[in-house]
N, CA, C and O atoms as CSV, one atom per row, in Angstrom:
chain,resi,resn,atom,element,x,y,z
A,1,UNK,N,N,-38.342,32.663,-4.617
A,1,UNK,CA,C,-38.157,31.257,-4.892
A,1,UNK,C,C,-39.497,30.669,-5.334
A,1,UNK,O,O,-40.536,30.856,-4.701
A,2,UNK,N,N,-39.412,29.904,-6.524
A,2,UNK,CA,C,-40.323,29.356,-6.914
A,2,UNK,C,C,-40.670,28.014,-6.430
A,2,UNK,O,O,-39.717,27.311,-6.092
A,3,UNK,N,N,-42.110,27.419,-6.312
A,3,UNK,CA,C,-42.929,26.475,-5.717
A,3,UNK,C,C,-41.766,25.623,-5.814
A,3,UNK,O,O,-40.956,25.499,-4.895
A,4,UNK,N,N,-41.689,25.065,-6.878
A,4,UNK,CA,C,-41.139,24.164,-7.783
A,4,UNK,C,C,-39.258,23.879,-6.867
A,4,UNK,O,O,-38.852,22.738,-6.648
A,5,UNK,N,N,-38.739,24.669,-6.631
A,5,UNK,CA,C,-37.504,25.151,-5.836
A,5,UNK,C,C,-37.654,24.398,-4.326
A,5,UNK,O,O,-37.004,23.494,-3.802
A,6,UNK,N,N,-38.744,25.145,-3.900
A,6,UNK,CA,C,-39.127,24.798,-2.709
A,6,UNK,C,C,-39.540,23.379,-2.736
A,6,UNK,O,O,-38.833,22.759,-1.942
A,7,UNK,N,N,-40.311,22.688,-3.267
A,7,UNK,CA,C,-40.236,21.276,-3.681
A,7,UNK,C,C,-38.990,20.349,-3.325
A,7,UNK,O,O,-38.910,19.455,-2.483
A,8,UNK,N,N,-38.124,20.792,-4.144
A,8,UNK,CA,C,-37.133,20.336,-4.471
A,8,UNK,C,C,-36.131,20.159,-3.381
A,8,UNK,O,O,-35.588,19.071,-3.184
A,9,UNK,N,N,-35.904,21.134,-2.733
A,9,UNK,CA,C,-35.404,21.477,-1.431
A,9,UNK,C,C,-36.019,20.754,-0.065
A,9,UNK,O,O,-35.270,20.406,0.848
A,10,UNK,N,N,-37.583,20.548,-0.015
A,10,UNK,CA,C,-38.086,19.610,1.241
A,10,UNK,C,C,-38.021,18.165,0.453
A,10,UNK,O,O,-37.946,17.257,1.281
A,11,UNK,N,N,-38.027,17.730,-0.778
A,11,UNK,CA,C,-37.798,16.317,-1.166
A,11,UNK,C,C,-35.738,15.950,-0.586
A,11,UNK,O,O,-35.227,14.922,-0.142
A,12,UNK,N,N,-35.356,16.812,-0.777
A,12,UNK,CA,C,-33.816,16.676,-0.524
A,12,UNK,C,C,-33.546,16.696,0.782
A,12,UNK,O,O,-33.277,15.653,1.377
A,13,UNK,N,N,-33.583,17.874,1.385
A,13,UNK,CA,C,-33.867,17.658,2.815
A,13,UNK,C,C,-34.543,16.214,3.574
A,13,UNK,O,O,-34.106,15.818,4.655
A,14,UNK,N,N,-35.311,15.731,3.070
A,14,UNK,CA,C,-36.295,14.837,3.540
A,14,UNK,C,C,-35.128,13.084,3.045
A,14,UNK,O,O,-34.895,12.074,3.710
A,15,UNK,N,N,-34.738,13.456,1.777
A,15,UNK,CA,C,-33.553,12.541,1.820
A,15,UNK,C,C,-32.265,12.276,2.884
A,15,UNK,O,O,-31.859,11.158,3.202
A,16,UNK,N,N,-31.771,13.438,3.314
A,16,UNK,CA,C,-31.158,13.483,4.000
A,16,UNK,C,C,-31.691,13.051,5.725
A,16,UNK,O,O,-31.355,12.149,6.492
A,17,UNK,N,N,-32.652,14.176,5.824
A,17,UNK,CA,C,-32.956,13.162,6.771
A,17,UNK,C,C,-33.047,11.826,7.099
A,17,UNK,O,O,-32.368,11.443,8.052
A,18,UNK,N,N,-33.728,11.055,6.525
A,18,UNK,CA,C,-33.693,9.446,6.336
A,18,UNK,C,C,-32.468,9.068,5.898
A,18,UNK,O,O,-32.451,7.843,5.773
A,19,UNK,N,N,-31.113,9.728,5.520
A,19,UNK,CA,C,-30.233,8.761,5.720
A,19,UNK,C,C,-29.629,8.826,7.443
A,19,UNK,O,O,-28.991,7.881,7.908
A,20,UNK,N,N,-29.842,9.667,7.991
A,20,UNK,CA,C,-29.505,10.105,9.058
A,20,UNK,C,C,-30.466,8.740,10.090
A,20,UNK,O,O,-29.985,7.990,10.939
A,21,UNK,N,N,-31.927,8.823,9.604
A,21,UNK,CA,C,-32.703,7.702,10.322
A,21,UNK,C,C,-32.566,6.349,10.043
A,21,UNK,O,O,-33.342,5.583,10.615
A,22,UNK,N,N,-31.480,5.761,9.047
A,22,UNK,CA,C,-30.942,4.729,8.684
A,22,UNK,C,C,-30.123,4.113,9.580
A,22,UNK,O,O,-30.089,2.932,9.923
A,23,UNK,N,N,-28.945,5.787,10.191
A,23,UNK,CA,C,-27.822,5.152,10.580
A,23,UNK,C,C,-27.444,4.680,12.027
A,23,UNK,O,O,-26.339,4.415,12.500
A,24,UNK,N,N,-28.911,4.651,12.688
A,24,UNK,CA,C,-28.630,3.894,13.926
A,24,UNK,C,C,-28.822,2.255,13.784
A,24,UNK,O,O,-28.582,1.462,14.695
A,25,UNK,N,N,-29.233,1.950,12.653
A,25,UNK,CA,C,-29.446,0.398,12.105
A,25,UNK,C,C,-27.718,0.045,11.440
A,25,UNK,O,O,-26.992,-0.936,11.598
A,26,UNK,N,N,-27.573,1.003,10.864
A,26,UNK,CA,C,-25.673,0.406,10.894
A,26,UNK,C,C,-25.045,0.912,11.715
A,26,UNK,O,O,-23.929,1.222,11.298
A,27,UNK,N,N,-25.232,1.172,12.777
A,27,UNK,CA,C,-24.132,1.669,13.906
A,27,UNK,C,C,-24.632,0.158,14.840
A,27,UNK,O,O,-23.704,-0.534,15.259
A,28,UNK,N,N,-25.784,-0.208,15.075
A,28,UNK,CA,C,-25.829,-1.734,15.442
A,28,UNK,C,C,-25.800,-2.567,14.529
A,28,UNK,O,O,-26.160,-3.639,15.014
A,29,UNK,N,N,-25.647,-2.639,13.818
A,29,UNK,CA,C,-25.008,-3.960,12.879
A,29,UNK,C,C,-23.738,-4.682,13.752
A,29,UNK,O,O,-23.541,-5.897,13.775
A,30,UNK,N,N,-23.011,-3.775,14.387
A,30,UNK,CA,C,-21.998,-4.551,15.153
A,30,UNK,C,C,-22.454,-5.401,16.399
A,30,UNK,O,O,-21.577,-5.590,17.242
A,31,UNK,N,N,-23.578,-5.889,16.616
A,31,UNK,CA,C,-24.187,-6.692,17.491
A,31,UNK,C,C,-24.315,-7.912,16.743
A,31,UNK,O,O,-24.419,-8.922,17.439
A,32,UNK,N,N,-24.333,-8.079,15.404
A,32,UNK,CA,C,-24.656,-9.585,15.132
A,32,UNK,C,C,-23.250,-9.424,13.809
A,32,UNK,O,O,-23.076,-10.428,13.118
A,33,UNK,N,N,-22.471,-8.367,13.573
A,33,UNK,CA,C,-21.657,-8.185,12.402
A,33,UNK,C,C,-20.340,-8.217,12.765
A,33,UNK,O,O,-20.225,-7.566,13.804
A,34,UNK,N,N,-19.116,-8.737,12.346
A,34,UNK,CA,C,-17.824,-8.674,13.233
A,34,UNK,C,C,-17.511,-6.953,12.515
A,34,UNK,O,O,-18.284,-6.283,11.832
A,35,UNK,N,N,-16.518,-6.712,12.842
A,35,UNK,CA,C,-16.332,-5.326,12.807
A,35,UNK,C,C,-16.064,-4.901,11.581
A,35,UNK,O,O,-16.636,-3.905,11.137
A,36,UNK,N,N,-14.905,-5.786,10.658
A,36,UNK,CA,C,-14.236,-5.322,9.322
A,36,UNK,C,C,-15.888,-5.482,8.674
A,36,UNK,O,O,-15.806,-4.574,7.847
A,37,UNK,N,N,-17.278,-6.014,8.509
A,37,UNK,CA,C,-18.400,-5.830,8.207
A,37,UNK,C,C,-19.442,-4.287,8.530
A,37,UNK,O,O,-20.314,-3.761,7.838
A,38,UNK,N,N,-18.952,-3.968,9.689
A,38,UNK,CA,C,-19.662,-2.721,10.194
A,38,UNK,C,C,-18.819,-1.585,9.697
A,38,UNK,O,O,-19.422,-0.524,9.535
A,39,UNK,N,N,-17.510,-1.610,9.419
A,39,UNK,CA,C,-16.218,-0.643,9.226
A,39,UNK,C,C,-17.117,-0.347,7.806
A,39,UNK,O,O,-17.612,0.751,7.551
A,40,UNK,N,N,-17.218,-1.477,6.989
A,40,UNK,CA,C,-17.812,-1.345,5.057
A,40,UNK,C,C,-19.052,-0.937,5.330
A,40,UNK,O,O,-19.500,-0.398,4.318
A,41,UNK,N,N,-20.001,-0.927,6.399
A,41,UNK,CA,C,-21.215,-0.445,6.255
A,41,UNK,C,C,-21.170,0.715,6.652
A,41,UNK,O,O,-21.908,1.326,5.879
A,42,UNK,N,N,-20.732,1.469,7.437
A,42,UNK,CA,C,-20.271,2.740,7.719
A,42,UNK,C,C,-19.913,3.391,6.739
A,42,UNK,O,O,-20.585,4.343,6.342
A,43,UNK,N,N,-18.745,2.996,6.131
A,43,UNK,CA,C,-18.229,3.891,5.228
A,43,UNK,C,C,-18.565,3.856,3.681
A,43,UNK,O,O,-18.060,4.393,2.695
A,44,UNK,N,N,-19.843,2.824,3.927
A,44,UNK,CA,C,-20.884,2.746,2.724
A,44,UNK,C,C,-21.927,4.009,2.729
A,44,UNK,O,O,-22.408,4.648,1.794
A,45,UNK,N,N,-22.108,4.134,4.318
A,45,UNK,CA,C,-23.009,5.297,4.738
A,45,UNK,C,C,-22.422,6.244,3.950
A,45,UNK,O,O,-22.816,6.681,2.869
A,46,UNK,N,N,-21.400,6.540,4.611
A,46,UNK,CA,C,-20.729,8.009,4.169
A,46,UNK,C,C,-20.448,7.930,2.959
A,46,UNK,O,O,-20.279,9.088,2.576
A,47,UNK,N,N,-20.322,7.337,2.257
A,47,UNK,CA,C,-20.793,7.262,0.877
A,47,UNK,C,C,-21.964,8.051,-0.046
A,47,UNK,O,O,-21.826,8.859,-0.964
A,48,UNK,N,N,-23.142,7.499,0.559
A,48,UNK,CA,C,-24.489,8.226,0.762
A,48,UNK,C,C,-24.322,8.657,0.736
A,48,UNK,O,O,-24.405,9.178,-0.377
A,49,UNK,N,N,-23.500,9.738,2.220
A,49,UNK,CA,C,-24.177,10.820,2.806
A,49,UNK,C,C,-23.278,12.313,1.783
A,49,UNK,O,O,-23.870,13.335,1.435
A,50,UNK,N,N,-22.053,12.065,1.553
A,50,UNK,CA,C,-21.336,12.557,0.424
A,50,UNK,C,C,-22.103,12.992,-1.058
A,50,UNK,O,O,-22.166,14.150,-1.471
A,51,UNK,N,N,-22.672,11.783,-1.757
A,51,UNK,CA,C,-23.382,11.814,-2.351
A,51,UNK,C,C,-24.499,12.738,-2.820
A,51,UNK,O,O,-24.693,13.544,-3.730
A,52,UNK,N,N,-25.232,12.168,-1.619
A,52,UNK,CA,C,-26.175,13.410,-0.757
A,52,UNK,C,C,-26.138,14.761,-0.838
A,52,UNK,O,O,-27.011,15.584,-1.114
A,53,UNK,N,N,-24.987,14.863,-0.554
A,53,UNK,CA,C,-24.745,16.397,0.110
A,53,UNK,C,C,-24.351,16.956,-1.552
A,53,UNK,O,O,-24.953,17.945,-1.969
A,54,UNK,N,N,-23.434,16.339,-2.343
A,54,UNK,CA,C,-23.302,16.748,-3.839
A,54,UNK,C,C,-24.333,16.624,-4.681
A,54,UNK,O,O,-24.121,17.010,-5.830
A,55,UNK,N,N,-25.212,16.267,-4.474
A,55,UNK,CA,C,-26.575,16.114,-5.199
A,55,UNK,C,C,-27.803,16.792,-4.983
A,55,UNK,O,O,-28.686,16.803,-5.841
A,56,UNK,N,N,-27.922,17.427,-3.750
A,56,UNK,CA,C,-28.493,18.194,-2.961
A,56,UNK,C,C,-29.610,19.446,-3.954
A,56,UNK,O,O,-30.754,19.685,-3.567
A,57,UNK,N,N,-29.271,19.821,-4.669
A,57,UNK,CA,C,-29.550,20.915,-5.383
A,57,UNK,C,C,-29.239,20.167,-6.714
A,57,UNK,O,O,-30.288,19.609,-7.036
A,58,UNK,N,N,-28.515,19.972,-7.397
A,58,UNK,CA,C,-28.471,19.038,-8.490
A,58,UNK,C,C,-29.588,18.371,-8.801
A,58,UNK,O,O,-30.468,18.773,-9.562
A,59,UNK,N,N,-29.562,17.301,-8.188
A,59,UNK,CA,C,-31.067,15.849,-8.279
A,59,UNK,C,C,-31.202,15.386,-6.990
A,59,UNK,O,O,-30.599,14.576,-6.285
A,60,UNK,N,N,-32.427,16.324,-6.833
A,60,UNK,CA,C,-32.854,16.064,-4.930
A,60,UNK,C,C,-34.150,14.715,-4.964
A,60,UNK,O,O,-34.697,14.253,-3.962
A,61,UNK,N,N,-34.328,14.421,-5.973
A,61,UNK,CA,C,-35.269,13.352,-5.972
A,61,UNK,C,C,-34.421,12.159,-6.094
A,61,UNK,O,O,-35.068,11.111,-6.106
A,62,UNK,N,N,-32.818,12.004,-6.212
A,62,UNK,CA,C,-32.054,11.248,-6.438
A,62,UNK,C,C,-31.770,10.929,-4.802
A,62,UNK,O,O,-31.648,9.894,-4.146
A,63,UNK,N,N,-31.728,12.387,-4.493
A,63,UNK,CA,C,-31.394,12.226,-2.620
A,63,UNK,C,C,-32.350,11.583,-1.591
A,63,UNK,O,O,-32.014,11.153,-0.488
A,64,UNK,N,N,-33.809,11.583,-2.211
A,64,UNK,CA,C,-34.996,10.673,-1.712
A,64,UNK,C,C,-34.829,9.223,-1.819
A,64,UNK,O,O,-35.002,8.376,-0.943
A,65,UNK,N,N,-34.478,9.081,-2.993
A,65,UNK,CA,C,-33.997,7.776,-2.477
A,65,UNK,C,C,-33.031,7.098,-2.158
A,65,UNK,O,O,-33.097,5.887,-2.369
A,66,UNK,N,N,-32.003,7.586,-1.635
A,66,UNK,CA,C,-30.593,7.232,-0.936
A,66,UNK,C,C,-31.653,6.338,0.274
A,66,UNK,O,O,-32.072,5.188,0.137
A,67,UNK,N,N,-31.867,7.134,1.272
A,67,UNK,CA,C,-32.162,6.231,2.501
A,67,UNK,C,C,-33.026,4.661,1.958
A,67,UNK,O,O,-33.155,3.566,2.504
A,68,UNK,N,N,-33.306,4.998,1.162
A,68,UNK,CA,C,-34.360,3.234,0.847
A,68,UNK,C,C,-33.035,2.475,0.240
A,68,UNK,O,O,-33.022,1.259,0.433
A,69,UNK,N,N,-32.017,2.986,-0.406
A,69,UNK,CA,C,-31.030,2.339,-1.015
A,69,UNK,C,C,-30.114,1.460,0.118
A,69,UNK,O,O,-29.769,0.279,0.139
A,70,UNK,N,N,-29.902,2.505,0.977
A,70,UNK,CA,C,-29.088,2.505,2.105
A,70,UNK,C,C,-29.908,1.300,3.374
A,70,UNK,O,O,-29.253,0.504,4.047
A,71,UNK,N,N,-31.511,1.455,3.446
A,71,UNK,CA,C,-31.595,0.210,4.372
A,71,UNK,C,C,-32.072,-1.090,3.092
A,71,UNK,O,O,-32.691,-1.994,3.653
A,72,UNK,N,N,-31.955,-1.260,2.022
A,72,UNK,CA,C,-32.149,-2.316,1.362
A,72,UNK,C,C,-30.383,-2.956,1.334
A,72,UNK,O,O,-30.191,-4.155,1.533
A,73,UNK,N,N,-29.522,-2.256,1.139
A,73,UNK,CA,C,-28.264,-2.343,1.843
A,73,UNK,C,C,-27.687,-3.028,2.771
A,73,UNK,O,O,-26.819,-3.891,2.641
A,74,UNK,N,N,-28.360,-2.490,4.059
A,74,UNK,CA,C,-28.215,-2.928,5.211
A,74,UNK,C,C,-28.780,-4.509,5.105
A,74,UNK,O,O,-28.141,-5.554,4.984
A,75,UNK,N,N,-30.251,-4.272,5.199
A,75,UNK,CA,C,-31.068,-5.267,5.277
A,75,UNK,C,C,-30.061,-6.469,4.558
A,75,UNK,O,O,-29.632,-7.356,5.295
A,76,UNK,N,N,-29.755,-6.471,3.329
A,76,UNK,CA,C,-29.162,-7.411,2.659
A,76,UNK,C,C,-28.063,-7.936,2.996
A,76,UNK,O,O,-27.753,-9.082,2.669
A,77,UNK,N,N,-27.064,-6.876,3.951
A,77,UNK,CA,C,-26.012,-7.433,3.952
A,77,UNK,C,C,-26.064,-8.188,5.343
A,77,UNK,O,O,-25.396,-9.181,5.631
A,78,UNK,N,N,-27.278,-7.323,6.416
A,78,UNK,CA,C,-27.254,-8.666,7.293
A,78,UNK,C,C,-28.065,-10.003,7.177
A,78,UNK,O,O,-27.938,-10.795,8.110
A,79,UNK,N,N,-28.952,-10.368,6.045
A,79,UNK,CA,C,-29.664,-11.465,5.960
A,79,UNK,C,C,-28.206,-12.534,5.269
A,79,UNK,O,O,-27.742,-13.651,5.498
A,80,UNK,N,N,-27.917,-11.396,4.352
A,80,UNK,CA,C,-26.862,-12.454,3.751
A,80,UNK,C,C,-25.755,-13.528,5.266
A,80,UNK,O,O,-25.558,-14.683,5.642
A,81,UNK,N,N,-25.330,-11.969,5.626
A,81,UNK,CA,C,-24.188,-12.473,6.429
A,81,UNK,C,C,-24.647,-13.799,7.728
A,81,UNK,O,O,-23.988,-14.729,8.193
A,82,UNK,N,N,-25.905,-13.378,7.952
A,82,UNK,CA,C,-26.496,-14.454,8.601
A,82,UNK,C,C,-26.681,-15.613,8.261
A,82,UNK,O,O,-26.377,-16.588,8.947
A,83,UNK,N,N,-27.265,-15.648,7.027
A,83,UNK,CA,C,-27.309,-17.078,6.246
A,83,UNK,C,C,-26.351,-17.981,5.417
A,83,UNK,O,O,-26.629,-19.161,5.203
A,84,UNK,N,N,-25.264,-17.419,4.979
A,84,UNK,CA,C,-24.216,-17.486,4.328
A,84,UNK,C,C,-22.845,-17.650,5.179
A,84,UNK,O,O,-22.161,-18.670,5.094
A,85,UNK,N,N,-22.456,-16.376,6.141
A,85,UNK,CA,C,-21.621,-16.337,6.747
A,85,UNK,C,C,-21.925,-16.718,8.219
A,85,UNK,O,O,-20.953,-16.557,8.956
A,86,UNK,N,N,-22.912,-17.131,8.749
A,86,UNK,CA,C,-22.946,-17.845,10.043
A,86,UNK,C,C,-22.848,-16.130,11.049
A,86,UNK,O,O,-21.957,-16.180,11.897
A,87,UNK,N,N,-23.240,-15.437,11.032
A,87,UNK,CA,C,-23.156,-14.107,12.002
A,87,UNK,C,C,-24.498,-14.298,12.586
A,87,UNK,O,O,-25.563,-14.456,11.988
A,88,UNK,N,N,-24.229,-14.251,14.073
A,88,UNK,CA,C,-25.311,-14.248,15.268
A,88,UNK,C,C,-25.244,-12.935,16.129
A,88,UNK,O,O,-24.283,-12.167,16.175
A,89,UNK,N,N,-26.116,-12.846,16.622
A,89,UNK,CA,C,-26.127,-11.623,18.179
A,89,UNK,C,C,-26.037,-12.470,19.271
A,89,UNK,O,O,-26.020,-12.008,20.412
């Protein structure tokens, strides 16, 4: 296996990981989020993580940045829902 392979493989890996370190920030979202909100962020995850896993070897620099996608995501949908939709903890 070439450098270049190996690269490719700890940038992907390293994507994956961080979506994995994302998803304890949407598994509490249901502290300030009513549920049909946490149900779409979840299965926004797995979205990702699908993604992810098909892209893996394909475009692993695509898989690096899933997790920044995924908490700019988050982040947004709880500032919104806070300011817009009145959601508290």
């Amino acid at each position: 296996m070439d450098n270049r392979r190996i690269l490719d493989r700890v940038v992907a890996t390293l994507g994956v990981l961080g979506l994995f370190g994302v998803l304890p920030f949407f598994v509490a979202a249901g502290l300030a989020a009513p549920l049909w909100a946490v149900v779409l962020l979840l299965a926004f995850w797995l979205v990702l993580l699908v993604v992810a896993i098909r892209q893996f070897t394909r475009r692993p620099w695509l898989v690096l940045a899933l997790p920044f996608v995924a908490a700019a995501v988050w982040w947004l949908t709880m500032t919104l829902g806070e300011s817009v939709l009145g959601w508290q903890a």
